[in-house]
Backbone bond lengths (Angstrom), bond angles and torsions (degrees), N, CA, C in turn:
res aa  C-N    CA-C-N  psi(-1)  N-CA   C-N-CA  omega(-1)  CA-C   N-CA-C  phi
1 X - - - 1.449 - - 1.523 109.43 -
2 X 1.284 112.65 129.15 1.527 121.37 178.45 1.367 119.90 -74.45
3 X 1.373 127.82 119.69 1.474 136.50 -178.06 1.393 116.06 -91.59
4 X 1.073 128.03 97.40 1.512 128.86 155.08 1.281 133.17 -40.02
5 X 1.720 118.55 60.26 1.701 127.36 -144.09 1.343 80.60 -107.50
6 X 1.654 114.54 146.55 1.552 129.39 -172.07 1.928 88.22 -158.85
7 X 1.829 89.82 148.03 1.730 98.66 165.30 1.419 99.55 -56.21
8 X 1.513 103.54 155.48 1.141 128.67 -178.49 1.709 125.43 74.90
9 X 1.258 99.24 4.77 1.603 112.56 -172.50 1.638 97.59 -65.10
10 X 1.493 101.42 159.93 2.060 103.83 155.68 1.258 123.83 -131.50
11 X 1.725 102.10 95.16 1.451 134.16 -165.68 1.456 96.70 -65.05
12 X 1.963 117.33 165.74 0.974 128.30 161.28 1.571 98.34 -124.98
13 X 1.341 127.97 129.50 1.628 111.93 159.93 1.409 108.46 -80.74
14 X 1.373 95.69 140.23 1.055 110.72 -174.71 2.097 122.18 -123.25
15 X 1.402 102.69 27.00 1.211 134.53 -177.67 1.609 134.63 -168.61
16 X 0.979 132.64 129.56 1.227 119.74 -175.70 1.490 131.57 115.51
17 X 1.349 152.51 -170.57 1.614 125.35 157.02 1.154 129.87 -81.61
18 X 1.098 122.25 47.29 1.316 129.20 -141.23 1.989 91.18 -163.18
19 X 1.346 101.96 -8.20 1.710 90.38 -163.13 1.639 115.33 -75.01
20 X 1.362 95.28 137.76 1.805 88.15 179.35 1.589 102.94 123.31
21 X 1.355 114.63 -23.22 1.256 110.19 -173.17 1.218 112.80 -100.67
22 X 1.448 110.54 168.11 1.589 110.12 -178.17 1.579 100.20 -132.15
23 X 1.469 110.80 161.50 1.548 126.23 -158.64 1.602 110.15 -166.79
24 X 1.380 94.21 157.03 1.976 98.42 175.30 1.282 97.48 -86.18
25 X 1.235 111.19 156.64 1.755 123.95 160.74 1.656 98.86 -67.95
26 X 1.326 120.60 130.14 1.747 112.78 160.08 1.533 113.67 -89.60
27 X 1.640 100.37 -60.32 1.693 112.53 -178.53 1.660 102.95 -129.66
28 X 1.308 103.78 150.02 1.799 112.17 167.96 1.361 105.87 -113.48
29 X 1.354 100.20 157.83 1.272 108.18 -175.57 1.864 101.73 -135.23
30 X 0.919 107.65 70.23 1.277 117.33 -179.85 1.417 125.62 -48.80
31 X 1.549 117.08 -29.93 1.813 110.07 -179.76 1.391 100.01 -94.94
32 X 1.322 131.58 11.41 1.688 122.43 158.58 1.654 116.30 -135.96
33 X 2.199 90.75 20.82 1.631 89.28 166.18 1.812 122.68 64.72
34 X 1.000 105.62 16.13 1.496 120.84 -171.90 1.459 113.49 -106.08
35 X 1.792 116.82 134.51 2.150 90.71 166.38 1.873 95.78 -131.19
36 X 1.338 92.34 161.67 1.407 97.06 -175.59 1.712 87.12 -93.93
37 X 1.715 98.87 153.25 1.293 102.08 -178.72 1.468 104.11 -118.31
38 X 1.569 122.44 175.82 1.751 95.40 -179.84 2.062 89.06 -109.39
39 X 1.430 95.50 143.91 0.830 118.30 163.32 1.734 101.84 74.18
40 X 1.405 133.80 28.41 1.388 134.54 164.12 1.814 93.27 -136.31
41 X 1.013 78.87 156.82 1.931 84.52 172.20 1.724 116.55 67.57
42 X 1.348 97.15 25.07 1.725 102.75 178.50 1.468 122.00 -109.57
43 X 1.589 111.76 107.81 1.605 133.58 -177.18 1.599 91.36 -92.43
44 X 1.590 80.20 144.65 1.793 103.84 160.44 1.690 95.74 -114.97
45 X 1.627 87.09 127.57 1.652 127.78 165.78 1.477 119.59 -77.13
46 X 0.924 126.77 129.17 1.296 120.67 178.69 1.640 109.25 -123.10
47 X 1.708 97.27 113.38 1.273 113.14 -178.55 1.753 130.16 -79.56
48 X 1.390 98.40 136.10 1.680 111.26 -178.47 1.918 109.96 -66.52
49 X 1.152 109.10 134.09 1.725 107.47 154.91 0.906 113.03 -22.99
50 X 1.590 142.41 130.90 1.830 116.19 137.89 1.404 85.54 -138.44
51 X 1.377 108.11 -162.98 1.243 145.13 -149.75 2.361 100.15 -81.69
52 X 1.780 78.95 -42.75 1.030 74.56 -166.51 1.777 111.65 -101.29
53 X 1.540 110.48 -11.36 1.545 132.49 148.02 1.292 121.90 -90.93
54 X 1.868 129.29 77.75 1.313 99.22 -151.07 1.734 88.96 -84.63
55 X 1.421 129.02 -4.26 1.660 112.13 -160.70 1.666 99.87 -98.11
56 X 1.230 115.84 4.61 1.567 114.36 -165.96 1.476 125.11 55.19
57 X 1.155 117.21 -161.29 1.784 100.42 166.77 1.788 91.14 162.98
58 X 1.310 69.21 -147.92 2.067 87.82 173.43 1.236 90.56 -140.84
59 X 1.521 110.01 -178.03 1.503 135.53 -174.11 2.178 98.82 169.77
60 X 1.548 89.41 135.56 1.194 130.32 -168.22 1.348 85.82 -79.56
61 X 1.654 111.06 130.01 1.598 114.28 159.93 1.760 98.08 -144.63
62 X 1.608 89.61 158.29 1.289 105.30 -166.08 1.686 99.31 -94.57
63 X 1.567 111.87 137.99 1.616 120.93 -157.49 1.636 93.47 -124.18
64 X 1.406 110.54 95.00 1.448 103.82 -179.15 1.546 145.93 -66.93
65 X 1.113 132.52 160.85 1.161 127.38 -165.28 1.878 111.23 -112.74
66 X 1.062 91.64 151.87 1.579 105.86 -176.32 1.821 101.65 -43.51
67 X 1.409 96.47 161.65 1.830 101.67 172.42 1.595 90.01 -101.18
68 X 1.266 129.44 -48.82 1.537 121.88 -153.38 1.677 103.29 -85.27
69 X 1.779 121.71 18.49 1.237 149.50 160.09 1.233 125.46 -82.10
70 X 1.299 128.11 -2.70 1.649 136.24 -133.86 1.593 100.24 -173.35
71 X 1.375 101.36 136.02 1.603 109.24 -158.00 2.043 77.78 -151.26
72 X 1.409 106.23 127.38 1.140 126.83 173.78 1.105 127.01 -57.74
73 X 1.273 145.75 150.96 1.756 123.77 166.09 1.157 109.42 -126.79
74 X 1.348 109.27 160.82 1.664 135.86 -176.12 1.474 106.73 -82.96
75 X 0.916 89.97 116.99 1.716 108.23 170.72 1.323 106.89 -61.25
């Protein structure tokens, strides 16, 4: 069944370690079917030296979650 999922939606997962909870949509990622949720699905990156980072660091990125994972809710 096809879901009509848009930013700002209020998802429930409904699979996964994560199941049971509910969350906003932040970003979709539609050509690999994926949505970022806020505050589930968040990796720390760990950044290389460069030129244009010379101190490196980390930075938080959002690790998306399945669409056929996620069941919409009723307002």
């Amino acid at each position: 069944m096809a879901q009509n999922l848009k930013v700002n939606d209020q998802v429930k997962i409904i699979a996964g370690d994560h199941k049971g909870e509910t969350a906003k949509i932040v970003k979709m990622d539609r050509k690999n079917h994926k949505a970022m949720l806020e505050g589930i699905g968040v990796r720390e990156r760990h950044l290389r030296k460069t030129q244009f980072n010379p101190t490196g660091g980390k930075k938080n990125v959002h690790v998306g979650i399945d669409l056929s994972n996620l069941k919409k809710e009723d307002k």
